[in-house]
DSSP file (Angstrom, degrees, kcal/mol; ACC not computed):
  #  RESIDUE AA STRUCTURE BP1 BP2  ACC     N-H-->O    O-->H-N    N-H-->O    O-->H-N    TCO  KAPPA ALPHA  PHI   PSI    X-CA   Y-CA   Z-CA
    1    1 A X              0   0    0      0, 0.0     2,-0.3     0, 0.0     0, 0.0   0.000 360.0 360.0 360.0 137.5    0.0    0.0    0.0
    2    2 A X        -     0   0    0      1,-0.0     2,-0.6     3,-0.0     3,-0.0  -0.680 360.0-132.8 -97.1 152.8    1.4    3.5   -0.8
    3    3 A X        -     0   0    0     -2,-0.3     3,-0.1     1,-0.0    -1,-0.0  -0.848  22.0-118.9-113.4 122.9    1.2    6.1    1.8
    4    4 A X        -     0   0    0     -2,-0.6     2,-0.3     1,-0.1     3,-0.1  -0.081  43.8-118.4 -40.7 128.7   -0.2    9.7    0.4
    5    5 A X        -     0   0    0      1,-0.1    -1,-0.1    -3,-0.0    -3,-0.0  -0.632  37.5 -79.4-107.0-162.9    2.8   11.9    1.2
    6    6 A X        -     0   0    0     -2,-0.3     2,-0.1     1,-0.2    -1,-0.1  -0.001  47.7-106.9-100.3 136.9    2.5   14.7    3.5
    7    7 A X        -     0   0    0     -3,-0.1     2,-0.4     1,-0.1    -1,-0.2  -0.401  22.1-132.2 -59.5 124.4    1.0   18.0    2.6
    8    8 A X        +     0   0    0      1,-0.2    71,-0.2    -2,-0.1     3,-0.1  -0.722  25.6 172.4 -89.9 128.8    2.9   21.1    2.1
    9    9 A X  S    S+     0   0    0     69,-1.9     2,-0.3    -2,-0.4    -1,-0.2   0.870  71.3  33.9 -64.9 -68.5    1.5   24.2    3.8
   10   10 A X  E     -A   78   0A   0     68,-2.2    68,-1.1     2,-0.0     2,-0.4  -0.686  51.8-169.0-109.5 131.7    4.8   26.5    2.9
   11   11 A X  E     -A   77   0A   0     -2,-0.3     2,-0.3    66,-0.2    66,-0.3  -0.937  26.1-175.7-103.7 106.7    7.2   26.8    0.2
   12   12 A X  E     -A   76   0A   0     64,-3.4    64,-2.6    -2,-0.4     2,-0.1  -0.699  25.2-109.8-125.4 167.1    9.7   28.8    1.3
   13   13 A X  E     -A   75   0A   0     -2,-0.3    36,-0.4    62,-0.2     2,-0.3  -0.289  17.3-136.9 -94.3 173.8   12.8   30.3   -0.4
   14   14 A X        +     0   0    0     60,-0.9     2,-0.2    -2,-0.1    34,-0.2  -0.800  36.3 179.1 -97.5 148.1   16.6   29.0    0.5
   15   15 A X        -     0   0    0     32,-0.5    32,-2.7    -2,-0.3     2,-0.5  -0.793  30.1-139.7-142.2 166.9   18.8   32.7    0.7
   16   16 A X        -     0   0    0     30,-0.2    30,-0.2    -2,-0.2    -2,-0.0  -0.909  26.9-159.7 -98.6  64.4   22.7   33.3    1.5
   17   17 A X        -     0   0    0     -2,-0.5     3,-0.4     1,-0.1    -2,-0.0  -0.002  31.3-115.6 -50.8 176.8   22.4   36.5    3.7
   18   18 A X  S    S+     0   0    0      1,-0.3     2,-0.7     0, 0.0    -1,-0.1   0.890 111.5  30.0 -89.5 -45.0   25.7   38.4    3.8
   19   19 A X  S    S-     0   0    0      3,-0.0    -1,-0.3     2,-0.0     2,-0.3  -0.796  83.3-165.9-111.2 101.4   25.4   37.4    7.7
   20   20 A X        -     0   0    0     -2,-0.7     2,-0.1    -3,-0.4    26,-0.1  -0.531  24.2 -84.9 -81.1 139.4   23.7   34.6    8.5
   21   21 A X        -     0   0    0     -2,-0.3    37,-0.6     1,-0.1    -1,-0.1  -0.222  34.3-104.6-117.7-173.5   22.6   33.6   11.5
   22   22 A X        -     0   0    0      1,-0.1     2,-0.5    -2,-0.1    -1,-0.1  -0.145  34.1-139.6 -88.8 132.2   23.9   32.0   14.1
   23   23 A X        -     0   0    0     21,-0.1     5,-0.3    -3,-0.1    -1,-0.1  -0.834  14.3-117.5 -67.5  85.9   23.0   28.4   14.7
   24   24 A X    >   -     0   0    0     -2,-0.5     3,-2.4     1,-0.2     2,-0.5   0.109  22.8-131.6 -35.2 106.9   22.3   26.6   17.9
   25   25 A X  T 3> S+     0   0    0      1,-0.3     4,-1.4     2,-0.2    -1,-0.2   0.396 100.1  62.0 -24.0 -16.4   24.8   23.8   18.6
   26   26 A X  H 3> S+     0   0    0     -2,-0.5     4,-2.9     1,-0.2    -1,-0.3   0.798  97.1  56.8 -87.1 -27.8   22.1   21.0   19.3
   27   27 A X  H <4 S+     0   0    0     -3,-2.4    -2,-0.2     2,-0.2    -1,-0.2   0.926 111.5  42.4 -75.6 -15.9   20.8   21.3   16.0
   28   28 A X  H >4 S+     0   0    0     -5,-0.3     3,-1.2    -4,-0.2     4,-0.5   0.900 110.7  56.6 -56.4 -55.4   24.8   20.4   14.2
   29   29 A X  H 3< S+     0   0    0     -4,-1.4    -1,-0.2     1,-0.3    -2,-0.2   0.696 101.7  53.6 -69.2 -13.1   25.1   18.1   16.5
   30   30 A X  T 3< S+     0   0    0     -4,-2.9    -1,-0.3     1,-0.2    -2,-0.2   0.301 114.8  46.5 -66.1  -2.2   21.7   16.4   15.1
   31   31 A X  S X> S+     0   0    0     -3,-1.2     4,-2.5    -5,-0.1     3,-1.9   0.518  78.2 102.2-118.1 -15.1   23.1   16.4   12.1
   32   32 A X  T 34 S+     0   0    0     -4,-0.5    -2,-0.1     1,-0.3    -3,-0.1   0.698  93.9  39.3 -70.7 -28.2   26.8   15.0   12.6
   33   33 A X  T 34 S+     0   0    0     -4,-0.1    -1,-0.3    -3,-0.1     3,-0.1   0.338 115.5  59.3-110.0  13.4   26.0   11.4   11.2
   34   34 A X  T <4 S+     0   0    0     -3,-1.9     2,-0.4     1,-0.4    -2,-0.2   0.808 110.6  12.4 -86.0 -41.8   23.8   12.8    8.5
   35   35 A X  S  < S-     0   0    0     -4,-2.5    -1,-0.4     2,-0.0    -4,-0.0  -0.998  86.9-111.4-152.4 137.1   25.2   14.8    6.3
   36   36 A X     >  -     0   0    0     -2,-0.4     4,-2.7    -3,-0.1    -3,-0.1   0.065  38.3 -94.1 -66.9 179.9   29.0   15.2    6.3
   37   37 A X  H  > S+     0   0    0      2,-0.2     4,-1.5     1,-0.2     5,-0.2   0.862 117.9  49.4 -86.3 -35.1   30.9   18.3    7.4
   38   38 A X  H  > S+     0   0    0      2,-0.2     4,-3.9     3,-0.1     3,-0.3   0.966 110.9  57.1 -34.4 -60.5   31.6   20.6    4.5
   39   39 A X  H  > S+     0   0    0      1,-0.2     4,-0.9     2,-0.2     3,-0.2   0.961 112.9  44.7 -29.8 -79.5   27.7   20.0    3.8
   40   40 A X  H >X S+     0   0    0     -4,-2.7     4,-1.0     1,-0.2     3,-0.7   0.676 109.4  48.7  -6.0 -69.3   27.4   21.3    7.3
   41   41 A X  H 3X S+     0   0    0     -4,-1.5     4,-1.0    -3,-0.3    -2,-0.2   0.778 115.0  47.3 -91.3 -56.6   29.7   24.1    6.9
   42   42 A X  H 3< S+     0   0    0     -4,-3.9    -1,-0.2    -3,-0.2    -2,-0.2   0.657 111.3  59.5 -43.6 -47.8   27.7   25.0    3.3
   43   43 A X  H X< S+     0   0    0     -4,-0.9     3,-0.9    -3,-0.7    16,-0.7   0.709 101.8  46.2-122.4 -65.3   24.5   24.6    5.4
   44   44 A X  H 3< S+     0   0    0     -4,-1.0    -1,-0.2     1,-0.3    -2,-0.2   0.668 100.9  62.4 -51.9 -46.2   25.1   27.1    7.9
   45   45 A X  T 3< S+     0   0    0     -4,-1.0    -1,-0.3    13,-0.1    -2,-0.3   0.710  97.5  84.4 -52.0 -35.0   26.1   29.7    5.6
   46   46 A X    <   -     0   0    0     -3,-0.9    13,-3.1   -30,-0.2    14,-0.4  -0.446  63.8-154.6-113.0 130.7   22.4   29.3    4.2
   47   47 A X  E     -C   58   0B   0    -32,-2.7   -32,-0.5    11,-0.3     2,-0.4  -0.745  10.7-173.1-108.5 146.8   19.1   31.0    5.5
   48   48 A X  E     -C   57   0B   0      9,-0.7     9,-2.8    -2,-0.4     2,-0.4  -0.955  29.5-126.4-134.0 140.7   15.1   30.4    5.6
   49   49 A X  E     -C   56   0B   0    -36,-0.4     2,-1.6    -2,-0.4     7,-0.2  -0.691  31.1-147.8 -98.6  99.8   12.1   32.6    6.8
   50   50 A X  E  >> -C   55   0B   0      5,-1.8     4,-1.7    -2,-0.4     2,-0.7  -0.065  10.0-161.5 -51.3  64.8   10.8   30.0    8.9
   51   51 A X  T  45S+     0   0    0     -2,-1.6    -1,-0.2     2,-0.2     2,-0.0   0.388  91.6  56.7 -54.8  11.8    6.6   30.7    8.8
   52   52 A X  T  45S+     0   0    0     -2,-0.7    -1,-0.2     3,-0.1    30,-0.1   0.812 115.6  31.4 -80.1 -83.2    6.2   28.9   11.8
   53   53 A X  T  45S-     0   0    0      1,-0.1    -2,-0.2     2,-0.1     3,-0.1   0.600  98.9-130.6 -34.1 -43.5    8.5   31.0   13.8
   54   54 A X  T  <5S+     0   0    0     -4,-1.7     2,-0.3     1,-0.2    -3,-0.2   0.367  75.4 105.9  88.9  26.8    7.6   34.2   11.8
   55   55 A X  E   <S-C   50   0B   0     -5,-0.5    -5,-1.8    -6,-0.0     2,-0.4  -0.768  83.4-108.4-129.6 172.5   11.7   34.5   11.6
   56   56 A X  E     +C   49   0B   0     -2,-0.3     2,-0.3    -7,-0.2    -7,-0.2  -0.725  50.6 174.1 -86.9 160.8   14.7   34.2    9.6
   57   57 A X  E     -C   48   0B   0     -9,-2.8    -9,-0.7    -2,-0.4     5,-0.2  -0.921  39.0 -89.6-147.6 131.1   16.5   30.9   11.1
   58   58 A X  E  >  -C   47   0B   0    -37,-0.6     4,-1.7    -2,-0.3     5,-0.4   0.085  33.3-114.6   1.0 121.2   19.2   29.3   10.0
   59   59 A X  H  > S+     0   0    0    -13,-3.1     4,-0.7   -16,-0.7   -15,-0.1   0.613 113.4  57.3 -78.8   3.8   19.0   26.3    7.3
   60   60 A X  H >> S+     0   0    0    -14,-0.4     4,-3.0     2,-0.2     3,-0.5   0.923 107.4  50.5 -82.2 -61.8   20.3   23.6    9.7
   61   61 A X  H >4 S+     0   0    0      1,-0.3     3,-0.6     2,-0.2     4,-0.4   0.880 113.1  41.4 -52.6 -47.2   17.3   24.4   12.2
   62   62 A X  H >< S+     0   0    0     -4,-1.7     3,-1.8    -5,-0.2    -1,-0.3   0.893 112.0  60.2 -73.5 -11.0   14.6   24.3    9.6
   63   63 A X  H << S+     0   0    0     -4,-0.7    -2,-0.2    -3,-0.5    -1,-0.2   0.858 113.3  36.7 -57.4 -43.7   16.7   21.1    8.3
   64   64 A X  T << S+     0   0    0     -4,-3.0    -1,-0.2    -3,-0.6     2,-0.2   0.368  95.8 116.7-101.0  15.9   16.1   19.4   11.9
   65   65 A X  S X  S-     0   0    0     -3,-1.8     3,-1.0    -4,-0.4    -3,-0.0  -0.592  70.5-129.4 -70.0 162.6   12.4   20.9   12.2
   66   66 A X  T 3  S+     0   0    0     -2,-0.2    -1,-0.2     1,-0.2    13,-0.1   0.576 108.2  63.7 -51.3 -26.2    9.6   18.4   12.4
   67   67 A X  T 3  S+     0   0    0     -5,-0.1    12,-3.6    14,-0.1    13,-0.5   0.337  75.7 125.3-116.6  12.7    7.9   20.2    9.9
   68   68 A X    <   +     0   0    0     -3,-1.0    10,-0.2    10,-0.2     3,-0.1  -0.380  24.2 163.6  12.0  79.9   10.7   19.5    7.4
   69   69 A X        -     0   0    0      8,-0.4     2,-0.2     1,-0.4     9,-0.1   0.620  57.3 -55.4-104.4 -63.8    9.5   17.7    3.9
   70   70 A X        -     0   0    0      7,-0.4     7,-1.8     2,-0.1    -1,-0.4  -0.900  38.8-118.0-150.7 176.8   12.4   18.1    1.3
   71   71 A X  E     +B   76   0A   0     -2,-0.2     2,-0.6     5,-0.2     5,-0.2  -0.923  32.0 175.0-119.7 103.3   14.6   20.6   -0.3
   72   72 A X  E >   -B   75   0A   0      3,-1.4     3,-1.7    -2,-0.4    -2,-0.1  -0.927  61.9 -23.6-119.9 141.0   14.4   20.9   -4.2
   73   73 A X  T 3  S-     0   0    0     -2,-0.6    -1,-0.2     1,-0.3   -59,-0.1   0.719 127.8 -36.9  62.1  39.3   16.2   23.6   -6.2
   74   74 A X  T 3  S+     0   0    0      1,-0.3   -60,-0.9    -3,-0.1     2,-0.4   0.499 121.3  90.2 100.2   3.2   16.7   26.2   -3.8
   75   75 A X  E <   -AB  13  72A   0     -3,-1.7    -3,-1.4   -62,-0.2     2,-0.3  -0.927  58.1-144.0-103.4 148.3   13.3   25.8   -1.8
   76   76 A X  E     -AB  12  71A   0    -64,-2.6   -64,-3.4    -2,-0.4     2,-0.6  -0.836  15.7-137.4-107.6 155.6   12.0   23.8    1.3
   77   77 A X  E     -A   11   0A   0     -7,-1.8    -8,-0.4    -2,-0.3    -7,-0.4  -0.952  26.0-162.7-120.3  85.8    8.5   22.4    1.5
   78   78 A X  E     -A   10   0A   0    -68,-1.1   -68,-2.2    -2,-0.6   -69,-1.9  -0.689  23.7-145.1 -82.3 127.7    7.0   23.0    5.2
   79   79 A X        -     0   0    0    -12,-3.6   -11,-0.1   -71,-0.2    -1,-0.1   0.729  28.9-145.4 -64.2 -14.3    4.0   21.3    6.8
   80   80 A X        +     0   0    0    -13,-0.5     2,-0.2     1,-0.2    -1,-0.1   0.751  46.9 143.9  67.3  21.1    3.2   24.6    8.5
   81   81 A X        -     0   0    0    -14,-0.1     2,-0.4     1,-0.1    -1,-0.2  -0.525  57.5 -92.7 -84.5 163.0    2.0   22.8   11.6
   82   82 A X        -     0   0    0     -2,-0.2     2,-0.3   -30,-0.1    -1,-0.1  -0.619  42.1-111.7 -62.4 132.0    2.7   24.5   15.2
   83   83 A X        -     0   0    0     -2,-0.4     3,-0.1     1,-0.2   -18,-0.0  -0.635  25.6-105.3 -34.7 105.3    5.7   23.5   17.0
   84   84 A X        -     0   0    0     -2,-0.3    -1,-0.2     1,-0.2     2,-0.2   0.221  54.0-101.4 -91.5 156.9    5.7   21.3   20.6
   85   85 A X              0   0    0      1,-0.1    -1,-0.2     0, 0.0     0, 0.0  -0.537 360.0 360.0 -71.1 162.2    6.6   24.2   23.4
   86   86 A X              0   0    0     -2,-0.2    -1,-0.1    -3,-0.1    -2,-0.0   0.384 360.0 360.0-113.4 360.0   10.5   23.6   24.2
């Protein structure tokens, strides 16, 4: 049986501000046996406006949000659901 996949809310665009910003250390270290370190490095440099948050965030954090689907051609595909409290 195939399973429908999951419905995009958001499309949002990828940009390379001239300062990007800075990226919480839990979300790299979610990442350290995923995607090698250059990748990383690349990753970091790279920015989203996050329509959950209503901010720009870093592309690693929306890369480890839950509301994550894929990244093609210089956009990410967000379910747009709300976010657990931390």
């Amino acid at each position: 049986m195939s399973e429908d996949p999951p419905a995009t809310k958001y499309v949002v665009e990828i940009v390379t501000p001239e300062k990007p910003p800075s990226t919480p250390k839990q979300y790299v270290q979610d990442l350290k046996g995923v995607a090698g370190g250059k990748q990383i490095a690349r990753m970091k440099k790279e920015a989203v406006a996050c329509p959950v948050l209503n901010k720009t965030v870093s592309f690693v954090q929306c890369f480890a949000c839950p509301n994550f689907i894929r990244r093609v051609k210089g956009k990410v595909d967000c379910k747009g659901l709300p976010l657990p409290p931390a």
